[in-house]
N, C-alpha and C positions, 0 to 999 in steps of 0.2 A: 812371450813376444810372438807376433803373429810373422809365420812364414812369408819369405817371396813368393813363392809358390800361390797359398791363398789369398796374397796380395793381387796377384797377376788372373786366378780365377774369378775374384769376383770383378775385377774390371773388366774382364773379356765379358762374362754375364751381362754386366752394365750397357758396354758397349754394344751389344746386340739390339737391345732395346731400345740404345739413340739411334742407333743404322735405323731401325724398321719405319723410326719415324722420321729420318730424311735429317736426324742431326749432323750427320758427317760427309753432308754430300758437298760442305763446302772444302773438307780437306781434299776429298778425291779430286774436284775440279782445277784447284788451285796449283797454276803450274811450278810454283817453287816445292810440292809438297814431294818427299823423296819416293825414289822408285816402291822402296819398303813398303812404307808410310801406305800408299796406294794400294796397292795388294793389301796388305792388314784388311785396310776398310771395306773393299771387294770381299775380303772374305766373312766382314762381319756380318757385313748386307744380302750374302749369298743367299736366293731362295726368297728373298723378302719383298714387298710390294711396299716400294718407295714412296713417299704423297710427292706430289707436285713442290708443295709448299711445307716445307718444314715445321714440326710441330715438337718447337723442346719443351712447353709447358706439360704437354698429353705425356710428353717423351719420362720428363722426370717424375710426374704423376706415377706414370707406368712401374715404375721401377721403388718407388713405396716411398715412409714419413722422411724417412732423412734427405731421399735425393729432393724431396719437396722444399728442405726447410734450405739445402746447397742450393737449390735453383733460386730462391730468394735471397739468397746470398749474391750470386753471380746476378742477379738481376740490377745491385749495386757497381757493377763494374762494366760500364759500356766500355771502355778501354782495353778490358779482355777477350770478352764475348762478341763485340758488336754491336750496332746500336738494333739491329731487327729481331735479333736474341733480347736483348735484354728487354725492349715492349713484349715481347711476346713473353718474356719469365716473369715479367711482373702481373700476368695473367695469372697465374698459379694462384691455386685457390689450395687451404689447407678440407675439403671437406672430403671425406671419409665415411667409409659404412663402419657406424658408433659401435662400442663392444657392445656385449650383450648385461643389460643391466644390474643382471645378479655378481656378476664379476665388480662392475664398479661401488654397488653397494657396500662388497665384503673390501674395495679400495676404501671409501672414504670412512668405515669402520674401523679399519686398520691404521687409516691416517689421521685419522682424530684421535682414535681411542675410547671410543666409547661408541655405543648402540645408538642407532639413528634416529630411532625415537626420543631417546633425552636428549637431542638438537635442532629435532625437525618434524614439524606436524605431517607435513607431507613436501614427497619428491615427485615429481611427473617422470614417470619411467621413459617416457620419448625424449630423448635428447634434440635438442635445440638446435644444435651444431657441434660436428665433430670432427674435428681436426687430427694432424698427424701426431701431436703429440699427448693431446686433451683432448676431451668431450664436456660438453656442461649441460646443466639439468637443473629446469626451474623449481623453486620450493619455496617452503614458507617454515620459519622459522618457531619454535614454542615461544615467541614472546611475539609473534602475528608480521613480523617483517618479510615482505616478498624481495627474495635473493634469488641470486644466480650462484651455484656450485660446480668449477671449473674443479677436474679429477684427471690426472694422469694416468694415460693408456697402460696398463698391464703388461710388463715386461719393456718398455720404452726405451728406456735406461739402455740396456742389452744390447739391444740394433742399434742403436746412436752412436754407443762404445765404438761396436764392431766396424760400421760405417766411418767413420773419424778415424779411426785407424788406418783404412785405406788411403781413404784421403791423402791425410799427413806423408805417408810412403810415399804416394802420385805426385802430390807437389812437390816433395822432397828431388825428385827423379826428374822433373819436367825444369826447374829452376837449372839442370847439370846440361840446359839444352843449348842454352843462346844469352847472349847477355838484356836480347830485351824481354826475354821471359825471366832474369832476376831483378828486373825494370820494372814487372807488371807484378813483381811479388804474388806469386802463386801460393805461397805458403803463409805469406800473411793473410791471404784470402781467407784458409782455411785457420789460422788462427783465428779472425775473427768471427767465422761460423763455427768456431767452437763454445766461445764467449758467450756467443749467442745461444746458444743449445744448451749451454753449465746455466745460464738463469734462465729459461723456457722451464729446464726440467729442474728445477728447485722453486715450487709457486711462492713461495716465502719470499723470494726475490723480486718475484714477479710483482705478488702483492706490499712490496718496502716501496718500488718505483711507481707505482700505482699513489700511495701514501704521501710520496715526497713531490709526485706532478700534480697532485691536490693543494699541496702546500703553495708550491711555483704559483700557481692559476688561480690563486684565490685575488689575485689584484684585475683578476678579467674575468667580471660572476658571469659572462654571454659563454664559458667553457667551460662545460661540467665536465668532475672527474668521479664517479660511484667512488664509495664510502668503502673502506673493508672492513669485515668482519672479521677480527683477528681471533678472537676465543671459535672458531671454525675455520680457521686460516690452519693449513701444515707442508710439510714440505710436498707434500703429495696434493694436498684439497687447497684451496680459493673459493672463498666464499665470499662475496660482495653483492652489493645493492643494486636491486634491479632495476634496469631502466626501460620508461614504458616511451617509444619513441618510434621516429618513420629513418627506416636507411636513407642517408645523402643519396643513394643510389637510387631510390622511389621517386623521380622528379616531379611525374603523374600524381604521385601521392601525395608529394608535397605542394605542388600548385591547387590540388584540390583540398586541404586543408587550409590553405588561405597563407601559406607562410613567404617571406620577402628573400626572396634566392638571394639576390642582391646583398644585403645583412647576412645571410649566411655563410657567401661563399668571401665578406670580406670579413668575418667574425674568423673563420676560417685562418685565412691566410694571418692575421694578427695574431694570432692563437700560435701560431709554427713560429712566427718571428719572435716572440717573448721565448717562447721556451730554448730556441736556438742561439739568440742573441744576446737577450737577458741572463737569461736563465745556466745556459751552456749545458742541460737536460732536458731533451726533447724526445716523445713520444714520435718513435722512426716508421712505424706501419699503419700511416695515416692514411690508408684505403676506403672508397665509401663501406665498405661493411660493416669498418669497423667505428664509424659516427652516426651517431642518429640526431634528427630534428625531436627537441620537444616540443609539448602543445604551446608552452610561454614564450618560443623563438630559440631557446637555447642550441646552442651542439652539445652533446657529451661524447663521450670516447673510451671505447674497452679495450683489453688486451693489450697486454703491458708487458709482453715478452720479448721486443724488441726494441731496446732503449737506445739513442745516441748521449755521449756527453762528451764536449769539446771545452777547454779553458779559457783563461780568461784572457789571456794573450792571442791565440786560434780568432776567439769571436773578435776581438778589436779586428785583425785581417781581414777578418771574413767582414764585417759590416763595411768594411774600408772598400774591398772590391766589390760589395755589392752596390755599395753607394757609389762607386766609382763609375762603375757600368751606367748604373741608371744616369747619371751629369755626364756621361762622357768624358770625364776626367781621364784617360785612361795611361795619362803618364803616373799616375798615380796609383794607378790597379800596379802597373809593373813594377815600378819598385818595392813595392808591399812584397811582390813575390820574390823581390832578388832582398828584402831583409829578411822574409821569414826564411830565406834558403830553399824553396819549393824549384828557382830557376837555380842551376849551377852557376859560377861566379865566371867560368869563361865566354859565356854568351854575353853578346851587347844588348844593354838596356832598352837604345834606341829601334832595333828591331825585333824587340820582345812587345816594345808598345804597338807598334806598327799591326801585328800579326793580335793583337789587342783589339786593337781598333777592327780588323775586318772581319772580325766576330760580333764585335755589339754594335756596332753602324745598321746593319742590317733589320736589329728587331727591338730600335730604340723607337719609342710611341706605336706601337701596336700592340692591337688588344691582343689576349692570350689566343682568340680564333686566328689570328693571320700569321704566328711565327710556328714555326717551327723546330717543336721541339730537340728534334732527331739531330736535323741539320744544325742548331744549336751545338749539342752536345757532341757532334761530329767534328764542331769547326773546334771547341777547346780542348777532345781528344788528340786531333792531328796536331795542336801547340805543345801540348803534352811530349809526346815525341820527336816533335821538330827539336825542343829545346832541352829535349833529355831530365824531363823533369822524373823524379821517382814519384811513386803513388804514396800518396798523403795518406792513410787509413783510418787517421780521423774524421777526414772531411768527405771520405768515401760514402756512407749511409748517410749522411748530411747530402749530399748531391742526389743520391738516389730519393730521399723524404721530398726537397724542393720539387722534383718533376713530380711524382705524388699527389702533394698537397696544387701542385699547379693545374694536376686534369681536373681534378676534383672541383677546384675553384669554376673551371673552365666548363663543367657541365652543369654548374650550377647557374652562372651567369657566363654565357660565352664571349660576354663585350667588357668583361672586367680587363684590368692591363695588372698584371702581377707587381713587376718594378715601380709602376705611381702610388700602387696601394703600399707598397715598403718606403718607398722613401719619404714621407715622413716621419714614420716611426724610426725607423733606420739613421736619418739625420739627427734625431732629439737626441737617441739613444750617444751618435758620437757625440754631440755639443756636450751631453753630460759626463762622459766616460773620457774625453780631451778634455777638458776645459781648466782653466792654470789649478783650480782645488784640486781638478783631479790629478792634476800634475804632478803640485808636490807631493798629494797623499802617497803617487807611485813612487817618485825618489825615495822619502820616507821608507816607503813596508820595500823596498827593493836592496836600502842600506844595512836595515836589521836582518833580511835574509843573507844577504851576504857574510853579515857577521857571523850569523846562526848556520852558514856551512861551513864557515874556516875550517872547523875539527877535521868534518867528512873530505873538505878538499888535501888536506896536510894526511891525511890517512891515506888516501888513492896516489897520493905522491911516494908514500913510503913503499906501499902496493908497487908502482910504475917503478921505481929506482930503489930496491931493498939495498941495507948494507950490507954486508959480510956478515954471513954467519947467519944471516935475520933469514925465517922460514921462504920457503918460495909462494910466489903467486898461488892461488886455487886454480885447480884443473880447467878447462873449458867445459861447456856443456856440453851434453852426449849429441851426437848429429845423426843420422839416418844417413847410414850406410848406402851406399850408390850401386846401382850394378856391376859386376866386373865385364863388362862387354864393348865392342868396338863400337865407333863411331854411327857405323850405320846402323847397327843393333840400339843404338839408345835412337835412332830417329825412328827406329820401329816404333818402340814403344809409347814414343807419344803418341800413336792411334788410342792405344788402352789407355793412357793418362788421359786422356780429351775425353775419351767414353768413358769413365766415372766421374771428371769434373766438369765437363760439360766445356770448358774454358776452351782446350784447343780446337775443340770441331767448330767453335761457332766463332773463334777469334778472326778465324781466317775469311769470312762474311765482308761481302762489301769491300 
């Protein structure tokens, strides 16, 4: 188990490296921050030449693969960070100076099992692009198919470990602070950058989701998903079909190839609502990098390391408030949120909607160039905590995908309107999933479920009220030990908690 001690060194390390880039200039300013608190970050910054304007993307860059892969994590959570942090982390780019190619060779030898040559006529020793946690490297297979081979960095595993570990301490430590940082679930944060990092570094996973969103999307042929190639698939290698295509991000490129931005960026947005709505498996790092135009008009889509899936109760909600917003219905947005439980049951309904309403009034019929996204997402963070809502961490990478998929639409066609293009899909989608067939089907599978948990309900009852004599309950889980220090020593430490999560220096923003 890793010491306090080297818990507390490598956050201070960290933290040096957001000081220099002006990550924590919002703690120091901010006059509720404690005297401690202050001095800490004084002394992180000491000697350092602060930028004007804050640079957490350069900031977690700086500090290597993991803070890269935390910082797109927190790029998910304007609610923690802020909203000028979190545009600015979803800049984070995974590219990297690639290993050196004799290294990855003797990787994907290792991770196949076999000599390169009885796989591959030829690999192009330059790498294509390389990221923090992979590199990939075009080739052509012995049976003449031109692929891509995604190979994990050498030693990766290791520093992910090591890094994670921290973390999990930090948030452990930062949650002991105030009840609305166990509001903003810091530790689920990094649960779910963990999730995320356990199938990044197992491509087998990578390439199952890759496999099953091919499956999803075969009823919408305008969204390619590459083919994989399993007999060169391992836990370490990904090898799939290579796509010959222009980045979304090429616009130049794409107007001069003749292609209909317009079709694209609504191909686009219909492509994110099936998989989100339908589907309840959605491809979540829908950045222009990673789409390309093909010459036929298509989109396809790589990198499959960051997946969402939400159910099938979640998506009814969620099409409910999104179709709510778009009609203005918005008595109806709020109660959706006081049956799923998202509002506590002591706040009134009536000025849940109200505080509804002056959210979407605003940027109901405007194209995606006149609303604003920030302000958006500012007006339903501040309901968030007016109404004491806890953080959903489902619908968390689901929130962060829709701004996403929204620039992207938005640089493709700036006069598109996101909400007109969903709601019709979005309205079919309820008429089919309400409608009386689908009614009783749900009484139906909701009556046999209930049957089929009577055992496990009667069990967790005997569990809750054992008789005499009957064994006792299971232990709890192990928890992460707390500092033994006073009050204002734990407000210390949130300086060093903020400098390796990034979360408190940039929460305090705005």
């Amino acid at each position: 188990m890793t010491s306090t001690a080297v818990h507390l060194w490598r956050l201070l390390r960290w933290g040096r490296t957001l000081a220099r880039h002006g990550a924590l200039r919002g703690i120091e300013r901010d006059v509720n921050t404690p005297p401690q608190v202050r001095r800490l970050v004084r002394i992180a910054r000491f000697g350092a030449r602060i930028p004007e304007t804050p640079a957490y993307a350069v900031a977690f860059q700086s500090i290597g693969p993991a803070a890269i892969k935390l910082g797109q994590a927190l790029a998910t959570r304007p609610d923690l960070v802020g909203i000028e942090a979190t545009h600015d982390l979803m800049r984070l780019q995974d590219a990297l100076p690639p290993a050196p190619f004799a290294d990855i060779r003797a990787a994907i030898e290792q991770g196949l099992g076999k000599p390169i040559e009885t796989m591959f006529t030829s690999i192009d020793e330059q790498s294509i692009g390389a990221a923090s946690i992979a590199q990939v490297h075009r080739a052509v297979t012995t049976d003449g198919r031109h692929v891509a081979i995604k190979v994990l960095r050498p030693g990766i595993e290791d520093e992910f470990a090591r890094a994670i570990d921290t973390y999990e301490w930090a948030a452990a430590q930062a949650e002991l602070l105030s009840s609305e940082l166990t509001r903003l679930r810091p530790r689920q944060v990094i649960a779910t950058f963990r999730q995320w990092t356990t199938r990044e570094l197992d491509l087998r996973r990578e390439a199952a989701s890759a496999s099953e969103l091919a499956e999803n999307m075969a009823a919408l042929p305008d969204f390619l998903v590459p083919q994989i190639d399993w007999s060169r698939t391992s836990r370490r290698v990904m090898t799939l079909e290579w796509i010959d295509g222009l980045k979304l991000s090429d616009r130049t490129g794409l107007i001069a190839g003749g292609h209909d931005l317009k079709s694209l960026a609504s191909t686009l947005v219909l492509a994110f609502l099936r998989q989100a709505i339908v589907d309840g498996f959605f491809h979540a790092d829908l950045h222009q990098g990673n789409l390309f135009a093909l010459p036929d008009g298509r989109i396809a889509v790589i990198d499959f390391g960051i997946m969402g899936r939400i159910d099938r109760r979640a998506r009814l909600w969620l099409a409910e408030i999104i179709y709510g917003l778009i009609t203005g219905n918005y008595s109806r947005v709020a109660e959706i949120h006081f049956e799923a439980g998202y509002v506590p049951s002591h706040h009134n309904l009536a000025e849940f909607t109200t505080a509804l309403r002056a959210v979407g009034e605003p940027i109901r019929g405007l194209p995606v160039k006149e609303i604003s996204i920030g302000q958006m997402l500012d007006g339903l963070f501040t309901i968030t905590r007016d109404f004491d809502m806890p953080t959903q961490p489902h619908l968390l990478l689901l929130q962060k995908t829709m701004v996403m998929v929204e620039g992207v639409a938005q640089t493709l066609d700036p006069d598109i309107n996101m909400w007109e293009t969903a709601a019709p899909f979005v309205g079919e989608w309820l008429r089919s999933e309400l409608g009386p067939e689908a009614a009783i089907a749900d009484k139906l599978r909701q009556g046999f479920d209930l049957l089929s948990r009577l055992p496990d309900i009667f069990r967790r009852i005997e569990i809750a009220y054992p008789l005499p004599g009957a064994a006792p309950p299971p232990p709890p889980l192990p928890v992460i030990r707390p500092l033994g220090m006073g009050l204002g020593w734990r407000f210390a430490l949130v300086a060093l908690i903020a400098a390796a999560a990034g979360a408190g220096a940039m929460a305090l923003l705005g």
